[in-house]
C-alpha positions in Angstrom: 25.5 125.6 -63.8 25.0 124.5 -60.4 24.5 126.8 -57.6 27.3 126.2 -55.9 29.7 127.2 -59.2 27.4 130.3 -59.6 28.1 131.4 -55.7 31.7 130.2 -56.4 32.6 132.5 -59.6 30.5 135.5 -57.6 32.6 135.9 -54.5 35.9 134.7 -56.9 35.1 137.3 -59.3 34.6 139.9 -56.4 38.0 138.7 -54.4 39.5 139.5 -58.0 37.9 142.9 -58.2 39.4 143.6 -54.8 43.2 142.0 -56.1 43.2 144.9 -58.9 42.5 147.6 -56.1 45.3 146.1 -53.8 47.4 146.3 -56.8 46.1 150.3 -57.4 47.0 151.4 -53.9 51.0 149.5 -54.0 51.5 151.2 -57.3 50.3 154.8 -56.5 52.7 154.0 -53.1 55.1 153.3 -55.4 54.8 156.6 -57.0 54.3 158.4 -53.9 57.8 157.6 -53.2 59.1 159.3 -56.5 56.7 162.0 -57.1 55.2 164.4 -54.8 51.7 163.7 -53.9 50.6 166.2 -51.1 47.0 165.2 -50.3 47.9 161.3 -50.0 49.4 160.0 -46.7 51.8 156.8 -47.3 51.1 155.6 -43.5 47.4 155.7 -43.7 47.7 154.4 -47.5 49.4 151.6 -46.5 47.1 150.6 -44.0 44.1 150.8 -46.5 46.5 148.5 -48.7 47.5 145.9 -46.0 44.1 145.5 -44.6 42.4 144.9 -47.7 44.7 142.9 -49.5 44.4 140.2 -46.3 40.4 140.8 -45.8 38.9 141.7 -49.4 41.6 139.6 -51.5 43.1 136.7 -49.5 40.5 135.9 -46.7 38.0 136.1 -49.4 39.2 134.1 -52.0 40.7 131.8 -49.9 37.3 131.2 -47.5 34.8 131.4 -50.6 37.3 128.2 -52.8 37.3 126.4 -48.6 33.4 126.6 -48.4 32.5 125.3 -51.7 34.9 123.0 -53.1 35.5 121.3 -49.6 32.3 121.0 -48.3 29.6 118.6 -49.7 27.2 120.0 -51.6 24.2 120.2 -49.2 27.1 121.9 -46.4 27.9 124.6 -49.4 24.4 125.3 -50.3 23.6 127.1 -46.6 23.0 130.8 -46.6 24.7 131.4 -43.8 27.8 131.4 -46.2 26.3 133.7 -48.6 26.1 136.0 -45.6 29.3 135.7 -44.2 31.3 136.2 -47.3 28.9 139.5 -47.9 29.9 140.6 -44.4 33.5 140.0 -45.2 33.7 142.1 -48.3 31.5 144.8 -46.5 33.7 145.1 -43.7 36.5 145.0 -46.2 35.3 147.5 -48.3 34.9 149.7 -45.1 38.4 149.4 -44.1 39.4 150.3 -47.7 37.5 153.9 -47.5 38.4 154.3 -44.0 41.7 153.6 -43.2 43.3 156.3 -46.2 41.7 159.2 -44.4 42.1 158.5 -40.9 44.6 155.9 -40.2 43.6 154.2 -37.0 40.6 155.8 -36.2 36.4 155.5 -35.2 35.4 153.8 -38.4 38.7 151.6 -39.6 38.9 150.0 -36.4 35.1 149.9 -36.2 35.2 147.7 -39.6 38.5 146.0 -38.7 36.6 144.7 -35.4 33.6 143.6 -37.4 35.7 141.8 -39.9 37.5 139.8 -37.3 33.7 138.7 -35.8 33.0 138.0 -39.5 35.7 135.4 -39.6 35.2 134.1 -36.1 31.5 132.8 -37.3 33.1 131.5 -40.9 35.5 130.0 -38.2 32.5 128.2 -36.4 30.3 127.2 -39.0 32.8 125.9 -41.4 34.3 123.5 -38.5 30.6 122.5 -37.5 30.1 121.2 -41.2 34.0 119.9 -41.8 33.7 117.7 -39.4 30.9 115.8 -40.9 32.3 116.0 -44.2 33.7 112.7 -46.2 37.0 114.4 -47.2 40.8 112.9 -46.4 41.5 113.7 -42.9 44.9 115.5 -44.3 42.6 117.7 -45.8 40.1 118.0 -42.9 43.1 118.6 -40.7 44.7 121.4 -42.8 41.0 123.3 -43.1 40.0 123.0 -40.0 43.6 124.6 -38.1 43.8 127.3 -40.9 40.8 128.7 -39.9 41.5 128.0 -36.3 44.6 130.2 -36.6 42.7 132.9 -38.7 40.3 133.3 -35.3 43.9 133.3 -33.5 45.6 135.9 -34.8 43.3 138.5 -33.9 45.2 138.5 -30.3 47.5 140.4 -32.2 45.3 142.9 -34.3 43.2 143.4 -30.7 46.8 144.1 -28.3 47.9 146.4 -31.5 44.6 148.1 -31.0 44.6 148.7 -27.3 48.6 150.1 -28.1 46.9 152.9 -30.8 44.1 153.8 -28.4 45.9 154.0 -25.0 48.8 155.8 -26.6 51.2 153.9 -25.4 55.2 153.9 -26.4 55.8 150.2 -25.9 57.9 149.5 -28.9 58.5 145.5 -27.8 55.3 145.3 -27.3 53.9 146.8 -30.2 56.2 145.0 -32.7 55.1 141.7 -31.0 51.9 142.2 -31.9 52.4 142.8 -35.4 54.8 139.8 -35.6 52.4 137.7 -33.9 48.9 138.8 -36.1 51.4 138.1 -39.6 52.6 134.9 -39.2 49.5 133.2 -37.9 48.0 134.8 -41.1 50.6 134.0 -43.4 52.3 130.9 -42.1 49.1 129.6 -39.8 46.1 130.8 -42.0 47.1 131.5 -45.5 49.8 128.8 -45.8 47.5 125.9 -44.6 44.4 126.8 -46.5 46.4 126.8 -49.4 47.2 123.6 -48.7 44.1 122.0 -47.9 43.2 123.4 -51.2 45.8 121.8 -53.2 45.5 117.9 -51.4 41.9 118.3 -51.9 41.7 119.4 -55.6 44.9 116.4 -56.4 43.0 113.9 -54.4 46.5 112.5 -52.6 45.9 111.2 -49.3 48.3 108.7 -48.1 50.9 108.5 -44.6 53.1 111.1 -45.5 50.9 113.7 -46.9 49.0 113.0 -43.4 52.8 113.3 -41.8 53.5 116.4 -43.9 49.8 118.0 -42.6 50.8 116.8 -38.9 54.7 118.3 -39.3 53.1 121.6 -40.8 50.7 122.3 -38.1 52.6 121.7 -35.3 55.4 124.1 -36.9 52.7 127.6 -36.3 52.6 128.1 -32.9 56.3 127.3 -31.9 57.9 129.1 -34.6 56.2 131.9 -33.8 58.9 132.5 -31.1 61.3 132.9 -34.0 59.9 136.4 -34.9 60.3 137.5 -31.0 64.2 137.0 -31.7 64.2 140.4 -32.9 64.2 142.2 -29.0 66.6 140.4 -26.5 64.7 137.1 -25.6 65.1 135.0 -22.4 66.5 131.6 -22.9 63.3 129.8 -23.1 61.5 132.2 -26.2 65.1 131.0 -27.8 64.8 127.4 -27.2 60.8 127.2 -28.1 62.2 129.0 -31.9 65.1 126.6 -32.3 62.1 123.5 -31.6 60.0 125.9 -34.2 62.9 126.2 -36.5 63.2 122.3 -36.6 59.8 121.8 -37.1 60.3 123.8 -40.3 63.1 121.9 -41.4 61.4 118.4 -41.0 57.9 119.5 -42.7 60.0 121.1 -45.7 61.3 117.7 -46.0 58.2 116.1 -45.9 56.7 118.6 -48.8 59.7 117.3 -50.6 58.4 113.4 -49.7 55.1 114.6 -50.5 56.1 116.0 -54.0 56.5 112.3 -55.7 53.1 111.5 -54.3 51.8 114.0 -56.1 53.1 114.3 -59.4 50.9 112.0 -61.2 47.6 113.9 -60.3 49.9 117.1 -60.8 50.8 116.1 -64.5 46.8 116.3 -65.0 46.8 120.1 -64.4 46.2 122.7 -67.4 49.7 123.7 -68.3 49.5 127.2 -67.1 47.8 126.3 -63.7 51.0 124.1 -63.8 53.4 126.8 -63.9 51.4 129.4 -61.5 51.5 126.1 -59.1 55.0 125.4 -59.5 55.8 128.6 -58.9 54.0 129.2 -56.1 55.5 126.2 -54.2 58.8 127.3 -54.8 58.5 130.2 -52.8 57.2 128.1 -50.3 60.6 126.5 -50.5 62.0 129.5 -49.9 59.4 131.0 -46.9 60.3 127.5 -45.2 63.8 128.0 -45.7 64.3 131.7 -45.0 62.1 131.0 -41.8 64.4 128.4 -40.2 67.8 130.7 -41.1 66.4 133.7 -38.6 67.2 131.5 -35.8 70.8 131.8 -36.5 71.6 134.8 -34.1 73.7 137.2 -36.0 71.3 136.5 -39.2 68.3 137.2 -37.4 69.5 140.0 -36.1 70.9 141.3 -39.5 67.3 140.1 -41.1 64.9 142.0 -38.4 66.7 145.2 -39.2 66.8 144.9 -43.0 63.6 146.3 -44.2 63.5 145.6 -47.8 64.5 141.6 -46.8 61.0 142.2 -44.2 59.3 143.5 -47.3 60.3 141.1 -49.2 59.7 138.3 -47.0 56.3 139.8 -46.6 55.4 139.9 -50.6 57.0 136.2 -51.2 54.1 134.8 -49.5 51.7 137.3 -49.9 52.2 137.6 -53.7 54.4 134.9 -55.1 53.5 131.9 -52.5 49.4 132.7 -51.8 48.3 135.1 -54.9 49.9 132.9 -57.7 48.5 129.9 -56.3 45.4 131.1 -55.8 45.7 132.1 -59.6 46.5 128.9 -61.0 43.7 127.1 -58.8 41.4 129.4 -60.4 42.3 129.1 -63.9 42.3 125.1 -62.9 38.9 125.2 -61.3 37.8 126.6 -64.8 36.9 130.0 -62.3 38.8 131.9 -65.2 40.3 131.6 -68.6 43.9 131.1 -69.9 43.9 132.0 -73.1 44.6 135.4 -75.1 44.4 138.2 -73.2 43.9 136.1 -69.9 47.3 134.2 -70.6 48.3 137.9 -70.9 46.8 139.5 -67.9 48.4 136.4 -65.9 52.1 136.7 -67.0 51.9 140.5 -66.9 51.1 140.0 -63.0 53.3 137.2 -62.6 56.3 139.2 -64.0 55.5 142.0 -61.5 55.7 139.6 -58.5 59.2 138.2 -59.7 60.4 142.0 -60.6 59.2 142.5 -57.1 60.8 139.6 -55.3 64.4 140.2 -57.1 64.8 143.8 -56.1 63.2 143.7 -52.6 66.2 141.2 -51.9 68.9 142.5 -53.9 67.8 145.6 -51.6 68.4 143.6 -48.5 71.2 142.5 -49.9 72.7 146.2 -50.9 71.4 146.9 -47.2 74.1 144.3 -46.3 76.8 144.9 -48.0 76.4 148.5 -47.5 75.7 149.4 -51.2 72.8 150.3 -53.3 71.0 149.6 -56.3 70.8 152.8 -58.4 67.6 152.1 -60.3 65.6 149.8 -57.6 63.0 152.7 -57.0 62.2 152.8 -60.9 62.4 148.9 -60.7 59.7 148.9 -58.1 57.7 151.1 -59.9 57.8 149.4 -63.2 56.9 146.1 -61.6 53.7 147.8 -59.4 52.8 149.0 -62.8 52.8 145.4 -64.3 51.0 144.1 -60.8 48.2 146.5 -61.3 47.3 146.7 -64.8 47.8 142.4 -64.7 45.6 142.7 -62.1 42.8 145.0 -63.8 43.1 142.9 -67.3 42.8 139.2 -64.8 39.6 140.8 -63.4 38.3 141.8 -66.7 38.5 138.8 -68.7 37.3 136.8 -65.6 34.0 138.7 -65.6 33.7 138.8 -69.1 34.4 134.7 -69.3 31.7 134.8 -66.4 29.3 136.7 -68.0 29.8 134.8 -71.5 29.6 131.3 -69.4 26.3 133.0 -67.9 24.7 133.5 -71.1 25.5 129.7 -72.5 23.7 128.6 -69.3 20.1 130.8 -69.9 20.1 130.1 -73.6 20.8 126.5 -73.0 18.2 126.9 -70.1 15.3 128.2 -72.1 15.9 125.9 -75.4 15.2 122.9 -72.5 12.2 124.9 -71.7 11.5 125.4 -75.1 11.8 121.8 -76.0 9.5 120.3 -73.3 6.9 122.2 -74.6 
């Protein structure tokens, strides 16, 4: 087992760790909203949740599988990675037993700052060394802006900070800032990691998945005027979202281009990496499309005041899109099994985000139609439930796998040593 695999199942196995406690906090949320829990505050919980399901579960996995499986081998093998990614769960860590008992206070924002300088030196070293490295430009081109607008979006996490500390009652403002920090996460960061991923493990490079990388990242920036439609927005924040809106039209049509290209190498894939894949890219499909319908004015303004459709919106990508991805590259990658109780853990979960998805929306849609679905609250609960113990059984039989594999490799180790002797 090389080095690199050995770092690579570490900070996996950790980020996976970290997805069963992400799963924890949403389900006793969930039950804090049905049972009375005096000592727990849903605000501060929810921070604790948030933060450390984008640092200690997404940021991690996603950086750690970026490092080693792009990078050449003698790129990977630097310590300075082996520091960053322990700075990134210690600062994530921090925010996870910080932000439950004071909300925005001293230590949570101390850690939150020192996460964000964590990622700006991932964000500087890992370009340094991409750069040099012999991978498809698509590839190259995908890494290198994801982590670009992971540096990025702490405009927004720094302006919501200065809000909290100077008190102030700007609600624009404060909303902005939100909007801003998510979707350079989720549709800059998150989404084009995920990507770069994908191209690099299927070995596709051609014109149009270099179009489709081109279309994708020009889409961040301008659609980000799309979630400023919300307040009452000056002609030009309009017209910048409708060029962000077509961006997003023309690079969903381009993943469609890209899809023949890559259904040869995709064919290849274990079957249920297939699945978790396919899956995953559908709600895609559906971020992309949901994305370009907000610029229609009396559906944005329906959408930005719906919360479970928000919600929603925010757990397609963040569960079904990134986490069920990530999932199937992992079980792919041979970074965790698929059989038996694995297979299991991972349809357990994967029901949970479905269960999830459906009632968050027929929520927004109840919301809509002014009407209301009796058992969604039990619903909700039922499929946290399913998150969180898929979660805890993914993480067990990945460490149990990794201990097993780790075994094979110092018995096999010490027969060669036995042998030459």
């Amino acid at each position: 087992m090389s080095l690199i695999m050995k770092a690579l199942e570490k900070w996996t196995g950790i980020a996976l760790i970290n997805l069963a406690i992400v799963a924890l906090l949403g389900f006793v949320m969930r039950c804090k909203m049905i049972f009375s829990i005096p000592f727990l505050d849903f605000k501060y919980t929810l921070h604790a949740h948030s933060h450390f399901a984008f640092g200690g579960w997404v940021t991690l996995a996603l950086l750690a599988l970026t490092a080693y499986q792009i990078l050449p081998k003698e790129a990977a093998q630097k310590k300075i990675y082996k520091w960053l990614f322990f700075g990134i769960q210690f600062n994530a860590v921090g925010m996870l037993l910080s932000f439950p008992f004071q909300g925005y206070g001293f230590f949570s924002i101390l850690f939150s700052t020192l996460f964000i300088f964590v990622t700006y030196g991932y964000t500087f070293v890992f370009i340094r060394d991409v750069r040099k490295a012999p991978v498809a430009r698509s590839v190259k081109l995908l890494s290198i802006a994801a982590v670009v607008y992971m540096a990025l979006s702490s405009v927004g996490a720094f302006t919501l900070a200065y809000l909290l500390a100077s008190k102030s009652s700007n609600m624009y403002l404060y909303k902005d800032a939100v909007y801003t920090y998510l979707h350079l996460q989720y549709s800059g960061f998150f989404t084009l990691a995920v990507f770069a991923l994908l191209l690099h493990y299927l070995k596709v490079e051609n014109k149009t998945t270099w179009r489709f990388a081109q279309l994708l990242n020009a889409s961040i920036i301008p659609s980000l005027f799309i979630s400023y439609l919300w307040h009452y927005p000056s002609d030009i924040i309009r017209g910048i979202a409708i060029i962000g809106s077509g961006f997003i039209v023309v690079s969903t049509v381009y993943f469609f281009l890209i899809v023949g290209n890559l259904r040869e190498a995709f064919l290849t894939l274990k079957p249920t990496a297939k699945i978790l894949i396919t899956i995953s890219m559908i709600a895609f499909v559906f971020k992309m499309i949901f994305q370009a319908l907000t610029i229609v004015p009396s559906l944005g303004t329906m959408v930005f005041a719906n919360r479970p459709v928000i919600i929603g919106f925010l757990h397609l990508v963040l569960l079904a899109f990134i986490t069920l991805y990530l999932i199937g590259h992992f079980v792919q990658s041979e970074l965790m099994p698929h059989t038996g109780l694995a297979a299991f853990a991972i349809w357990l979960f994967t029901t949970g985000v479905i269960v999830t998805e459906v009632v968050l929306f027929g929520q927004g849609l109840g919301f809509m139609l002014m009407t209301s679905i009796a058992l969604a609250t039990w619903l909700l609960l039922a499929a946290a439930a399913c998150l969180f113990a898929g979660a805890v059984l993914i993480a067990i039989t990945r460490w149990r796998i990794g201990a097993n594999l780790q075994m094979n490799y110092n018995e096999l180790k010490t027969f060669k040593q036995f042998s030459q002797s």
